[in-house]
N, C-alpha and C positions, 0 to 999 in steps of 0.2 A: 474522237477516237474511242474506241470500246475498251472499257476496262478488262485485262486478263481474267477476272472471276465470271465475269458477265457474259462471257466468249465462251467461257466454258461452259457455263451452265446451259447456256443458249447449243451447245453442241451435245450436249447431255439430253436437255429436251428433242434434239432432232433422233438422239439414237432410239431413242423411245419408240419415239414415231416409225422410224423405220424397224424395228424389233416386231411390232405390232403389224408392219405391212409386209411380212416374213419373207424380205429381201435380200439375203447374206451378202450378196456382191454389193449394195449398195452402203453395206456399212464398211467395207475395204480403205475407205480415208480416211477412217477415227483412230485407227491403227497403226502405230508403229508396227515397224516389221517386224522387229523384235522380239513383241510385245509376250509379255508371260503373266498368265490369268491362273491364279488358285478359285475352283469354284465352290460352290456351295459344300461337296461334299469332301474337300481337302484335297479333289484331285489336281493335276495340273497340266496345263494349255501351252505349248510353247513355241511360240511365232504366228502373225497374221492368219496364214493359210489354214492352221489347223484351228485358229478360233473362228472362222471366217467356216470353216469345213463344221464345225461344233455346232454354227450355230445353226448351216442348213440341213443338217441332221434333225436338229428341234423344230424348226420350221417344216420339214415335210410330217412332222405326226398333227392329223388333224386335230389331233386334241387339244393340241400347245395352243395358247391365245397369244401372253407377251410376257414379256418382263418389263418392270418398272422402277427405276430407278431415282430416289427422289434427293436431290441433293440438299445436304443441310447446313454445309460449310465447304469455304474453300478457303485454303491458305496456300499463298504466293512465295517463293523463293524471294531473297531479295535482289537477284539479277531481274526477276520475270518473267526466269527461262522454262519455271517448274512449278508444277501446283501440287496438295493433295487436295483431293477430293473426298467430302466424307459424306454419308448416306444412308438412307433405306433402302431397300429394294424388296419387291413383291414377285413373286414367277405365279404365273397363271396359267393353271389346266383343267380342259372342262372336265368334270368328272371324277374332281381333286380337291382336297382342300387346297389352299392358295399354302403355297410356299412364303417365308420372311425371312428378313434377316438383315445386316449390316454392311456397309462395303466400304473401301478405299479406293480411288483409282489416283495413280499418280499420272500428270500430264505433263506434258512435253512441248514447247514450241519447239515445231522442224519449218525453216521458212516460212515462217510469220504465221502460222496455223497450228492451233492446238492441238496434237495424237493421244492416245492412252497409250502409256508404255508398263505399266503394271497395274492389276485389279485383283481383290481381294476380298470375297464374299462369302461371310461367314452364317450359313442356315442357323436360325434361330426355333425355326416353328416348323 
């Protein structure tokens, strides 16, 4: 059996990957419905659709490369229902200096699979 940290990070690595293959419906299952995203610049994101909508927004400017997300800890609820997730994160534009900064995402098991149901990215650089 996979450990709840290991599941996540492992699903953390896949968001990556699909950020960088500038897919927005394919990241549609990391997502609680719910889910409510503070971003970089303190704005905020509230439900799938409109982070789902955010992100193929940045995805259609050729400029956009990816965002990178680098997880540096997780800590588990003691049911196993919940994690935080804590991190780096990089935004990348050609023609830009590289965006940094810090993040949180909290997760969720919804039937046996881990969502982000809150994220938290504070621009450093």
């Amino acid at each position: 059996m996979t450990a709840p940290q290991d599941a996540i990070a492992a699903r953390r690595k896949l968001t990556n990957r699909l950020i960088a293959g500038k897919d927005a419906r394919r990241l549609a299952p990391f997502f609680a419905p719910d889910i409510k995203v503070i971003v970089g610049d303190g704005s905020l994101i509230l439900g799938a659709r409109d982070v789902l909508e955010a992100f193929a927004g940045q995805f259609a400017d050729p400029a956009f490369v990816a965002y990178v997300r680098s997880t540096e800890r997780i800590d588990l609820d003691a049911a196993g229902e919940r994690a935080a997730e804590h991190g780096t994160w990089i935004g990348t534009t050609r023609g830009a200096a590289d965006t940094r900064g810090t993040y949180l995402a909290t997760w969720r098991k919804v039937t046996g699979q881990w969502v982000i149901e809150n994220e938290l990215f504070v621009t450093l650089s």
